[in-house]
N, C-alpha and C positions, 0 to 999 in steps of 0.2 A: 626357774630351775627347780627340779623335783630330786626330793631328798632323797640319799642313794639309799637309802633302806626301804624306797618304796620300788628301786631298776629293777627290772624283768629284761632279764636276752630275750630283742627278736627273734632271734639265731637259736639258741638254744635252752633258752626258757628258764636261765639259773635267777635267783632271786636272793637277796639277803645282804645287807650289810657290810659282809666280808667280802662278798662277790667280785666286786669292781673295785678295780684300781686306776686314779688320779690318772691321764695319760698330758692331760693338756689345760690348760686356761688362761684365759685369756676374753677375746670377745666374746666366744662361746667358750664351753668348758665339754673335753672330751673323757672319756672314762672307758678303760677297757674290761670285756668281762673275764675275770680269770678262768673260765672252765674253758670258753671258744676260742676267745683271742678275740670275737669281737669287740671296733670301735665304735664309738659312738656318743649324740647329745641322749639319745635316752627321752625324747622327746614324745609326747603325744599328737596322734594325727589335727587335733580340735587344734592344739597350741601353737600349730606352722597353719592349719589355712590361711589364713588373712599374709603371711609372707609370700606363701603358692600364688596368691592373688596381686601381689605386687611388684614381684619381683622384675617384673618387666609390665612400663605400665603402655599406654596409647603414647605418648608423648616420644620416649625413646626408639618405639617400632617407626616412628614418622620420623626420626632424624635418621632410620637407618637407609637405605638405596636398596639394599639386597637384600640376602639373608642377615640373620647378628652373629653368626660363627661362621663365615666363609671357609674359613683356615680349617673347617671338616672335611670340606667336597671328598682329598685324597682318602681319608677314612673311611668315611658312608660307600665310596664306590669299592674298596676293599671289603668289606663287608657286605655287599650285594652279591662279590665275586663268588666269596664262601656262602653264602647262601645260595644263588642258582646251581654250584656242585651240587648241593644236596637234592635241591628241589628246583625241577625246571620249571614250572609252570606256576608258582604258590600262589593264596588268597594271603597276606598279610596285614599286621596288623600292628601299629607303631605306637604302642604306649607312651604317652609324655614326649607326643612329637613335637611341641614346641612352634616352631615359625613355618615347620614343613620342610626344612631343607634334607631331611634322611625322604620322605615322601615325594620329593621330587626328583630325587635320582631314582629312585624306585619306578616310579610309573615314567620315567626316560629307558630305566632298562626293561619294562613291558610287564613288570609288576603288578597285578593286583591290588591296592591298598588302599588302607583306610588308618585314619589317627584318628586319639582320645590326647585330648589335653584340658586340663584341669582353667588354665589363666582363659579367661575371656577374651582378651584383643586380641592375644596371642594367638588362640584358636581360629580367631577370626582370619588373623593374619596368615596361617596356613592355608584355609578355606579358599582365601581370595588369590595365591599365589599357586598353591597347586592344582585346584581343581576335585582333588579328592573329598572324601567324604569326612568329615571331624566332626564329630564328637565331644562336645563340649561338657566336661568334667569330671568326675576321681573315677578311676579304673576300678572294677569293683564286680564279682562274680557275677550278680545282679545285671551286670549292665550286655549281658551278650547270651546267648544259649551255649548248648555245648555243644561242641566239636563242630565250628563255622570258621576257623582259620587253620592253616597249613603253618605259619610260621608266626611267632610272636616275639615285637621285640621291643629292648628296653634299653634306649641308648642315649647311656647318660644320663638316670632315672632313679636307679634304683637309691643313689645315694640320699636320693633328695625323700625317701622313705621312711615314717618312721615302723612301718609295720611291712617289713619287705615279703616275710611269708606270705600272708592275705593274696598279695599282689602275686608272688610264684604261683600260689595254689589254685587263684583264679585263671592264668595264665594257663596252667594245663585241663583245668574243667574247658576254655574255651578252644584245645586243641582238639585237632580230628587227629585218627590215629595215624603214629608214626610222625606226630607234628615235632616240630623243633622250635625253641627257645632261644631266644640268640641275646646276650645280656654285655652292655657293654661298661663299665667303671670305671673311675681314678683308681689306683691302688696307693694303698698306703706304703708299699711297699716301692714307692719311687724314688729316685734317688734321694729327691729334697726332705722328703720323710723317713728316709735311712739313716739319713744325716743327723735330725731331729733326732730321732730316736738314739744314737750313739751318742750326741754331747747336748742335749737339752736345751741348745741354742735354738731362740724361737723364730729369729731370723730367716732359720730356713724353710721353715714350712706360713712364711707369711703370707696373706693375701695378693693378689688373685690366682695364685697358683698353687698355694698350700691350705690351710685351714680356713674354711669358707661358711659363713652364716648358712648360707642355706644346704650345705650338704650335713645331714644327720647323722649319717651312715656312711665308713670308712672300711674299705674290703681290703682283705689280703685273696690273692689268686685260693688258700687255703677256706677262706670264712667264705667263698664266694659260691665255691666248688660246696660246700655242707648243706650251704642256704637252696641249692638248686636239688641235690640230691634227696634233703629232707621232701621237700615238696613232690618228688615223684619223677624225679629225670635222671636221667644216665646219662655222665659227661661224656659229646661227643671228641672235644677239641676245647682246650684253654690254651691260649698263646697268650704272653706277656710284652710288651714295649712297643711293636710296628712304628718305632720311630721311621724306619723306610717310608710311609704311607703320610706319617706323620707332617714331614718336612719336604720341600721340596728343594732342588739345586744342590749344591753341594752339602748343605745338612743332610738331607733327603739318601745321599750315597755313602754317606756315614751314619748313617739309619740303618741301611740294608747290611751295611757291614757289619753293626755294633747289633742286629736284631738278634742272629743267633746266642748270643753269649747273654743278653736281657731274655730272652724264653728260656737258658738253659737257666737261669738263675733266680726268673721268676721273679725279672723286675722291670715296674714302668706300669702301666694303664693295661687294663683285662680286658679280652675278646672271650667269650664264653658261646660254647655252643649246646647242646642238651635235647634229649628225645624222651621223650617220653617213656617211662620204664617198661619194659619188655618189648617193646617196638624197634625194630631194627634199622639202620641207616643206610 
C-alpha cells in the first residue's frame, strides 16, 4: 500500500496529502480523490502484473465447459446492437477480451475483430475458441498504428486499470476518424454501493459483487464521462442499469421496467459510447 501523500489522480492529476479521503478498508483499501470524486486502490501498473497474470490460471479455464461469464451473452449482444446503429460494417477491436466471449458474438454478428489480453491461458483460450486474432499482452499505444480500427472497446476493463488515461489516449491514437469508444463498468453508483456509502455497513458492498481485489478503479457515470472526455472524445450515449439485458425471465421484465428510472438517476453498471472530438455520429 503506497503512502497517501505519494496518490496522484488518474483522472485528474490532483496530488497531496489532503487530496484523498479514506472511502473503504478492508482486503483492499479504497480512497477517494477530493477534487474528481474518483475511487480507487491508487495502485501501480508494476504492483497488479503478477495478479493480471493470475487471476485466472489454466487449471480453472479447464474445469470451465464454456465461457467463465455466460450470464454476459444478453449484454455483449445489446451492445453490438448499439454498435452496428452507429457503424454498419466496423474493423474492432476488444481490449482485455478475456476468454473471447464479447469476440465471439462479434464475429456471429459479421464483425471484424481482433483481442488484446494481457493473461496467457486466457488469451489462449480466446484464440482457440473464437478464432479471431489475440494478442497476447498490455494494451499500450505502441502496440498498433494509427487510425486501424473503427470501433474500440473496453468491456469490463477499465476497472481492472491503474492508469486508465494511457489506455483512453491510446484508444484514440489507434482510432480512424469518426471512430468510436465503446467503455463498459461496475458503477459505484449501484445500488449495493449506495447503500455502503449512506450507512458505512460493509456488508453491502462485500465480495463478489462489491469490493473486489482486482478492480483498481471504481466509476461514477460522472468520473467515467471526464476520464473519456479528458482524452479526446465527445460523449455519444451513457446509459446506466440495462438490468433488462441483464436478467432474463421475470427479473429480466422487471429490468426493462425498472431501466428507465436507473438511466434517469444514474444508477447500476455504465454503457459508454464516445467519438472522437470533432468527428460526427
Amino acid at each position: 500500500m503506497k503512502n497517501v501523500s505519494t496518490f496522484q489522480c488518474p483522472l485528474c492529476g490532483f496530488t497531496g496529502p489532503e487530496g484523498f479521503k479514506l472511502y473503504y478498508r478492508g482486503e483492499v483499501t479504497l480512497h477517494r480523490c477530493r477534487r474528481c470524486g474518483f475511487v480507487g486502490q491508487f495502485l501501480t501498473s508494476a504492483s497488479i502484473a503478477e495478479d493480471h497474470q493470475s487471476w485466472c490460471s489454466e487449471k480453472t479455464l479447464a474445469a470451465s465447459a464454456g465461457f467463465l461469464y455466460p450470464q454476459m451473452r444478453r449484454l455483449h449482444q445489446d451492445t453490438i446492437r448499439r454498435i452496428l446503429r452507429r457503424k454498419g460494417s466496423p474493423r474492432l477491436l476488444d481490449v482485455g477480451c478475456g476468454d473471447g466471449h464479447f469476440l465471439h458474438w462479434c464475429r456471429r454478428a459479421g464483425i471484424e475483430a481482433v483481442g488484446v489480453e494481457y493473461n496467457e491461458a486466457v488469451a489462449a483460450r480466446a484464440a482457440a475458441t473464437t478464432g479471431a486474432p489475440i494478442i497476447r499482452g498490455r494494451y499500450e499505444k505502441n502496440l498498433f498504428g494509427p487510425k486501424e480500427f473503427d470501433v474500440i472497446t473496453f468491456i469490463q476493463v477499465l476497472e481492472h486499470l491503474p492508469d486508465p488515461r494511457a489506455a483512453v489516449e491510446a484508444a484514440s491514437h489507434h482510432l480512424r476518424g469518426e471512430g468510436l469508444i465503446v467503455i463498459e463498468v461496475p458503477s459505484i453508483r449501484s445500488p449495493h454501493f449506495l447503500a455502503y456509502g449512506a450507512t458505512g455497513i460493509k456488508w453491502f458492498v462485500r465480495p463478489p459483487a462489491g469490493v473486489i481485489k482486482w478492480h483498481v478503479a471504481y466509476y461514477s457515470p460522472r468520473t467515467l464521462r471526464r476520464l473519456a472526455e479528458s482524452a479526446g472524445f465527445r460523449t455519444l450515449q451513457l446509459v446506466t442499469g440495462r438490468w433488462g439485458c441483464k436478467y432474463s425471465g421475470l427479473l429480466g421484465m422487471i429490468g426493462r421496467l425498472a431501466d428507465p428510472l436507473l438511466n434517469l438517476t444514474r444508477v447500476g453498471g455504465i454503457h459508454y459510447i464516445g467519438v472522437k472530438q470533432g468527428c460526427c455520429s
